[in-house]
C-alpha positions as CSV (number, residue, x, y, z in Angstrom):
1,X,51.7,-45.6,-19.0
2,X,54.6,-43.5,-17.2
3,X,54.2,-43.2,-14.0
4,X,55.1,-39.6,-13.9
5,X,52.3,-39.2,-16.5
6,X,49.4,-40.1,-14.6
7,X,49.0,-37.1,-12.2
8,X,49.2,-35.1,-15.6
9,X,46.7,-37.3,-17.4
10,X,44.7,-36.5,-14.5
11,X,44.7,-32.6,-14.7
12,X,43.1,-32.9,-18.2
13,X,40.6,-35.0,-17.3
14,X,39.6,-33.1,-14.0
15,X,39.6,-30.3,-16.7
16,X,42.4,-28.2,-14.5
17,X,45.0,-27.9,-17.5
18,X,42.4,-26.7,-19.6
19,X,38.7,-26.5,-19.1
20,X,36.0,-26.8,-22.1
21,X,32.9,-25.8,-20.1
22,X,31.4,-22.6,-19.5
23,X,29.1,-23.2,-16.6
24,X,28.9,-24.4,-12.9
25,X,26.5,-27.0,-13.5
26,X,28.4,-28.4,-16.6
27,X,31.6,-28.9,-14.7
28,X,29.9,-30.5,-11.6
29,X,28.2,-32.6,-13.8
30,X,31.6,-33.6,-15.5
31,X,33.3,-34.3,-12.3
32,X,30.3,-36.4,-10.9
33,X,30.1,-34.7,-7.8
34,X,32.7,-32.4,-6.4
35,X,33.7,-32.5,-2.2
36,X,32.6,-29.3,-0.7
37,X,32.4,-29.6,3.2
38,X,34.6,-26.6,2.8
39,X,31.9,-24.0,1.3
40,X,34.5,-21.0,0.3
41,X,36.9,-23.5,-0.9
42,X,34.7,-25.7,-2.8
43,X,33.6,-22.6,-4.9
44,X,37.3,-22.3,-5.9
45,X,36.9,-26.2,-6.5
46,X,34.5,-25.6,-9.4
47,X,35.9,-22.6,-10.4
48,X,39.6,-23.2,-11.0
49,X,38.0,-25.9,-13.7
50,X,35.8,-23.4,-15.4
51,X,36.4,-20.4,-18.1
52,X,36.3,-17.2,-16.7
53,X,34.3,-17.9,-13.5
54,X,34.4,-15.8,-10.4
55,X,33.5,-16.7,-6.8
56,X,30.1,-14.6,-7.2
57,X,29.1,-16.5,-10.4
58,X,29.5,-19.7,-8.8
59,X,27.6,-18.3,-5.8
60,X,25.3,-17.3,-8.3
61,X,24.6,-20.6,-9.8
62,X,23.8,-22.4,-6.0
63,X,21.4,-19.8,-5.1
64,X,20.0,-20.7,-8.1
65,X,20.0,-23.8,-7.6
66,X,22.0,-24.9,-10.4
67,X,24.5,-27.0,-8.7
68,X,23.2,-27.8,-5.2
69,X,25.5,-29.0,-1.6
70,X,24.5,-32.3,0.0
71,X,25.8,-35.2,1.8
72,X,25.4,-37.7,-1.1
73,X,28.9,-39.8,-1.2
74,X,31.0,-41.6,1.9
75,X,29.1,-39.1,3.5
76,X,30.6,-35.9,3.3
77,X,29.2,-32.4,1.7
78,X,29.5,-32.8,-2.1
79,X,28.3,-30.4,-4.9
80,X,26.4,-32.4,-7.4
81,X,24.6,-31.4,-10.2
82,X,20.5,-31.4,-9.9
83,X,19.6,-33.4,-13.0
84,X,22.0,-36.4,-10.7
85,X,20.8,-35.2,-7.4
86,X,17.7,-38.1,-7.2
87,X,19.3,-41.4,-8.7
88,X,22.4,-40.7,-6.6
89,X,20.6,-40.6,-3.5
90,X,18.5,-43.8,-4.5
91,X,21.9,-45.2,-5.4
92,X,23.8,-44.1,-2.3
93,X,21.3,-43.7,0.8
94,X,20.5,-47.0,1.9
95,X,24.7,-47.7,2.3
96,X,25.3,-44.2,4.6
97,X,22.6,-44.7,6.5
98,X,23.9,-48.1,7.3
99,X,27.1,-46.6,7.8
100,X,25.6,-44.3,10.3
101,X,24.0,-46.7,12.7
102,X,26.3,-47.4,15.1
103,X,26.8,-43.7,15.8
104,X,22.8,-43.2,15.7
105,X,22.9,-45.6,18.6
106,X,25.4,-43.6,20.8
107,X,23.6,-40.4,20.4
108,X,20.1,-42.6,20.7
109,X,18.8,-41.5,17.4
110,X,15.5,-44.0,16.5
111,X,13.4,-44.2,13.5
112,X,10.6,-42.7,15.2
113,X,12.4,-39.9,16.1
114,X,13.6,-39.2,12.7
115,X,10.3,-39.7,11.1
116,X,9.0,-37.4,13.3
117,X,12.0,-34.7,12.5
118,X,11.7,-34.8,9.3
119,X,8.2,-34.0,9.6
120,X,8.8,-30.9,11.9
121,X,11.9,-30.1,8.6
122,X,9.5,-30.4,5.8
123,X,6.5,-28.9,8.1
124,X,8.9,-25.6,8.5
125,X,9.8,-25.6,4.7
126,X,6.8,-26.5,3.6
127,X,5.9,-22.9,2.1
128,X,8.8,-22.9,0.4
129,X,11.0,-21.4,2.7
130,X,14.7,-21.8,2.6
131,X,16.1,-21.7,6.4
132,X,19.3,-21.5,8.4
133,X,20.5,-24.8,10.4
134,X,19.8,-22.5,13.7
135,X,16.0,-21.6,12.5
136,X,15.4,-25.2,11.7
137,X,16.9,-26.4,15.2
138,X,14.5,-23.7,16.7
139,X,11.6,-25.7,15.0
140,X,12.9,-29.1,16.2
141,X,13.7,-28.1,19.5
142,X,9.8,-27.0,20.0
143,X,9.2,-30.2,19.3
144,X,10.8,-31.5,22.0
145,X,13.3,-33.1,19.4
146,X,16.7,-32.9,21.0
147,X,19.6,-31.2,19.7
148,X,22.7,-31.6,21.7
149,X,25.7,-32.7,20.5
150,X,25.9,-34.0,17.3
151,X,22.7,-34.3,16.7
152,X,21.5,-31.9,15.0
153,X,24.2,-33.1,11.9
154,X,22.7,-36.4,12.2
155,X,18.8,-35.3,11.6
156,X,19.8,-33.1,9.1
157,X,22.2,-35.6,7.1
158,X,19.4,-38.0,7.6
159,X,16.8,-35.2,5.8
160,X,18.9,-35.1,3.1
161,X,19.5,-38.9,2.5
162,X,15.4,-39.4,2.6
163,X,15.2,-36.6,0.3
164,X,13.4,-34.4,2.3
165,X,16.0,-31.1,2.0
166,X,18.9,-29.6,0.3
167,X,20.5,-26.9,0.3
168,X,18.8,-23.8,-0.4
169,X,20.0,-19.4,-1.2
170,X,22.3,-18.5,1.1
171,X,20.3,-15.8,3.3
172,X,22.6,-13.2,4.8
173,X,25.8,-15.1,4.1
174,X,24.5,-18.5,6.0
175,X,23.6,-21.9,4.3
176,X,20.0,-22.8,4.6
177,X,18.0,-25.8,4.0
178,X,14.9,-26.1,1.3
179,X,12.8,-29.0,0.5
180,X,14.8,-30.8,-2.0
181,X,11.2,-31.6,-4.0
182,X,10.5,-27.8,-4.3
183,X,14.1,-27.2,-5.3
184,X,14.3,-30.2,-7.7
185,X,11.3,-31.9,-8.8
186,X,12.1,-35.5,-9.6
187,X,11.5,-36.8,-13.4
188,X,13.1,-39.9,-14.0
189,X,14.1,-43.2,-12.2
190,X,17.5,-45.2,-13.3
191,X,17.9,-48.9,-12.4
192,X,20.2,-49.7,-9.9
193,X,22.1,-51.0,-12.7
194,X,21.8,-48.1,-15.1
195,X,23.1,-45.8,-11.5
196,X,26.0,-47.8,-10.9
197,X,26.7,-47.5,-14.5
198,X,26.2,-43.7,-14.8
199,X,28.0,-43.2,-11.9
200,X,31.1,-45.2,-12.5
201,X,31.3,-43.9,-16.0
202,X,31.3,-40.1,-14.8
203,X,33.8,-41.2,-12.0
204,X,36.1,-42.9,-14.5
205,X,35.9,-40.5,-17.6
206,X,36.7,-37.5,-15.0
207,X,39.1,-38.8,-13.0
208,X,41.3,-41.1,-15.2
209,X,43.6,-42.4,-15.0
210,X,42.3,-44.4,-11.5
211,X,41.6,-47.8,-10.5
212,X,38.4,-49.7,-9.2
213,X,39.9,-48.8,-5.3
214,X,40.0,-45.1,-6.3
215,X,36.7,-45.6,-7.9
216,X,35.0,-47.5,-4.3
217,X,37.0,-45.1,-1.7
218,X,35.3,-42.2,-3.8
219,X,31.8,-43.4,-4.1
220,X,31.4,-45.0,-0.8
221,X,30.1,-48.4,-2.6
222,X,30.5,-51.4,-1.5
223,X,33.3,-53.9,-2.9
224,X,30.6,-55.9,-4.6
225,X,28.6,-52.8,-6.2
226,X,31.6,-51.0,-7.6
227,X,33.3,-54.3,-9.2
228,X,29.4,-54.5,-10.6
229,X,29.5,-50.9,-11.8
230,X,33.0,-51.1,-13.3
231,X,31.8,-54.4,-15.4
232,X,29.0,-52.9,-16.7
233,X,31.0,-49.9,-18.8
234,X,34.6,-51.5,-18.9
235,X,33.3,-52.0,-22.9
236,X,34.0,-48.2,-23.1
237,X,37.5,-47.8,-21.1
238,X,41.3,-49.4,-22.1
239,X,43.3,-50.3,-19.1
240,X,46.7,-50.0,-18.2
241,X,48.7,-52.0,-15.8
242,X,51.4,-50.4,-13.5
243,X,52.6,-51.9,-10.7
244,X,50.2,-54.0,-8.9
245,X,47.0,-51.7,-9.8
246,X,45.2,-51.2,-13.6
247,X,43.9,-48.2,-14.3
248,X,41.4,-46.9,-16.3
249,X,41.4,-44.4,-19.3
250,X,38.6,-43.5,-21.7
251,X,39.3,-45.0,-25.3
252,X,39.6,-42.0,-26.5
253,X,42.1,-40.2,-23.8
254,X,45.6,-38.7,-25.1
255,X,48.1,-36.7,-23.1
256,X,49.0,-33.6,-25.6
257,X,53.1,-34.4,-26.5
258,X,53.8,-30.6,-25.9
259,X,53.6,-30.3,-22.3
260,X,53.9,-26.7,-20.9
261,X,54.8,-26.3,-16.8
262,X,51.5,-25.8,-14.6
263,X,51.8,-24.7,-11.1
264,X,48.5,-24.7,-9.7
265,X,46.9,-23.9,-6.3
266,X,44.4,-26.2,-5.4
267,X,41.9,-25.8,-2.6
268,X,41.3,-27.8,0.3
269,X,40.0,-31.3,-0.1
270,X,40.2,-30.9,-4.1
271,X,39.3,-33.9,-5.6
272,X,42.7,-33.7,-7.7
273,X,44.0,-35.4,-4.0
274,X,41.0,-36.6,-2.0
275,X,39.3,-38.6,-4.6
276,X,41.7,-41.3,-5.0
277,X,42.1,-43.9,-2.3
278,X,46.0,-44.4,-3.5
279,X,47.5,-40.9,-3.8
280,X,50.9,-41.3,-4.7
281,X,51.2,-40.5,-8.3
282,X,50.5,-36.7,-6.8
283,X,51.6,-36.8,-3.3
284,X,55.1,-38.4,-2.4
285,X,55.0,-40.2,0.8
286,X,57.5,-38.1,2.6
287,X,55.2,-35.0,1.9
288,X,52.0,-36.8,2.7
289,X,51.7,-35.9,6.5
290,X,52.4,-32.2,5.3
291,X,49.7,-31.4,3.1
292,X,47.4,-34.6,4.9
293,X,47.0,-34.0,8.9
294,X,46.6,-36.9,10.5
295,X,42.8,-36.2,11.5
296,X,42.2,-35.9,7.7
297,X,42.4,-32.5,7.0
298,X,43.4,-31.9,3.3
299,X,45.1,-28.6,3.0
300,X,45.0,-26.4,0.1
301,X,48.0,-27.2,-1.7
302,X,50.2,-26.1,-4.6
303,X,51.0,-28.2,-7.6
304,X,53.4,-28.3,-10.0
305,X,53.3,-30.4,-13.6
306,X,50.2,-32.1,-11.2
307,X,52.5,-33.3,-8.2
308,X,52.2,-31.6,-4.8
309,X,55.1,-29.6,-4.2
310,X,53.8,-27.1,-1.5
311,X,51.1,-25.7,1.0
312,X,49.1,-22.2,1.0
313,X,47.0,-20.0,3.3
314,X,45.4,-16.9,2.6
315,X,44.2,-13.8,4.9
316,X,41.3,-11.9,3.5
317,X,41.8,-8.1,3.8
318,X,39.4,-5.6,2.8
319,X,40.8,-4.5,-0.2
320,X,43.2,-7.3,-0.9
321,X,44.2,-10.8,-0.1
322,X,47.3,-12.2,1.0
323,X,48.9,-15.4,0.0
324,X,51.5,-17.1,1.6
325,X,53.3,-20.3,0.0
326,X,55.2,-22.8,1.9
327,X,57.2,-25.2,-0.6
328,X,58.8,-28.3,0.7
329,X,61.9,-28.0,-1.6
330,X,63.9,-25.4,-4.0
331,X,62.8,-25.9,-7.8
332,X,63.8,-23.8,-10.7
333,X,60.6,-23.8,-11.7
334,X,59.5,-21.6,-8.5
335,X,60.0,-18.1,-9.9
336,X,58.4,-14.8,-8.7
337,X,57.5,-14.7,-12.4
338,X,55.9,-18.0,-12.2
339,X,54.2,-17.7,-8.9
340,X,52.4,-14.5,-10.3
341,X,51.1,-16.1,-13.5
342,X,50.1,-18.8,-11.2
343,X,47.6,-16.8,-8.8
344,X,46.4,-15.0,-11.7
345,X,42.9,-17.1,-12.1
346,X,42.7,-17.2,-8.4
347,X,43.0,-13.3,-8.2
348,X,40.5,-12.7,-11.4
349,X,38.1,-15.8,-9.5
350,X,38.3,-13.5,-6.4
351,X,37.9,-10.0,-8.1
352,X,40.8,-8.6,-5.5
353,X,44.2,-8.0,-5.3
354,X,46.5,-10.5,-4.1
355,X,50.0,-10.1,-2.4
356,X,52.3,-12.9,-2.5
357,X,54.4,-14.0,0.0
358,X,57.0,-16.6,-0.2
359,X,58.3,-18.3,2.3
């Protein structure tokens, strides 16, 4: 394997070059779970990997419940599909709330007290209700449950990791919460062996080429359980060895020998970047601190033939968008022409106008 061929493998399996589903909740289910802390972004996550989507039909499909936003991996907001919502979070759970402890300590968050909140959650849901973060607080805070500092993203995380809530419609352009067993009723139980399998297989058929350190970093498993997961589907992956890392492909994966030049822009904290623990086969080093800030923040960035080659921001006017692009260096392949093929899906996923601006 080249190494200049892995980020490109990787934009066929992340279904970017070309996508073969027609639906939200297909292409989440593909990727396994897609990072979506970033709610307008994520949209564009999903979108930029489906046919003919548009921001209001992936809108659409989470009010309906179709793909659904919950802290399920690391932890962090991911959009996962609801058929994988309840063996994830039997799979993941116990290992984030353990992650969580120490900070539970420092804000002085006990298991009585969220026993009791998530009574007063699923108390204020229970009629099926789907509520805003501030009308839930409302609820806790008459319960003398305190709410100050970050603790109100600690009761509600923990909701969601004892499967109390998920995300519900958005109501007047705000996220709300719903009971997760109202939302999705729960029909079957995995193993913890058949999870760890189901998950590494979706990871590793999605995101291949990628190693078993991509494959823990993404997950948030533990050393032991991903080397577990890995070994129990390797029979259906080849591996390839570059450098000091193998990486995994499925059996059947080819990279097409006619290769036409993709410039893409990707949202923030796409999982084209942020779901690979090494980075390098899409981000050069020198670039890294550009498009990665050094609290974490992954901006939206612009590829080309799947490597990183600049930054972009947009400002939302009434009428029309406008998109600026910073590049970190000259290319032949950065033509007007290019640029406004490139924005095309963006400005069709948007249903507006979009005026480019290159810097």
């Amino acid at each position: 394997m080249k190494p200049e061929n892995i980020s490109k493998q990787r934009l066929i399996s992340q279904q970017i070059n070309a996508s073969k589903f027609h639906d939200a909740k297909q292409t989440v289910s593909w990727m396994g779970a897609i990072q979506a802390q970033d709610f307008n972004m994520a949209k564009w996550a999903v979108g930029l990997r489906l046919s003919n989507s548009t921001d209001k039909s992936i809108e659409a499909a989470f009010d309906r419940g179709e793909i659904i936003r919950i802290h399920i991996l690391r932890p962090t907001w991911h959009f996962v599909s609801p058929d994988d919502i309840h063996w994830m979070l039997d799979l993941t759970a116990k290992q984030i709330k353990t992650s969580m402890k120490s900070r539970d300590k420092e804000l002085e968050l006990t298991e009585k007290i969220y026993n009791k909140s998530n009574s007063v959650i699923e108390k204020a849901l229970r009629d099926g209700d789907h509520l805003s973060r501030e009308e839930l607080v409302t609820e806790l805070n008459s319960a003398k449950i305190q709410t100050y500092n970050n603790r109100t993203s600690h009761l509600m995380v923990r909701a969601e990791l004892d499967g109390i809530v998920c995300s519900g419609k958005l109501k007047n352009n705000k996220q709300t919460y719903t009971l997760l067993m109202n939302r999705v009723p729960k029909v079957r139980h995995f193993t913890r062996d058949e999870a760890l399998a189901k998950l590494a297989e979706r990871y590793f058929t999605s995101h291949c080429p990628a190693t078993i350190q991509d494959f823990t970093w993404w997950s948030g498993l533990s050393a032991g359980d991903a080397r577990q997961a890995l070994e129990n589907i390797k029979s259906k992956f080849i591996s390839e060895i570059f450098g000091k890392y193998t990486y995994w492909l499925t059996n059947s994966f080819s990279v097409p020998k006619a290769w036409m030049d993709l410039i893409t822009f990707l949202p923030a904290y796409d999982e084209f970047i942020i779901s690979y623990k090494d980075r390098s086969a899409s981000l050069m080093n020198e670039d890294f601190i550009k498009a990665v800030s050094s609290n974490g923040i992954f901006r939206p960035v612009i590829l080309i033939n799947g490597m990183v080659a600049g930054l972009w921001k947009r400002t939302i006017k009434k009428e029309k968008i406008i998109l600026e692009t910073d590049f970190f260096k000259s290319s032949e392949k950065i033509t007007k022409n290019s640029l406004d093929k490139a924005i095309l899906p963006y400005s069709k996923f948007l249903n507006k106008k979009l005026d480019l601006i290159q810097h």
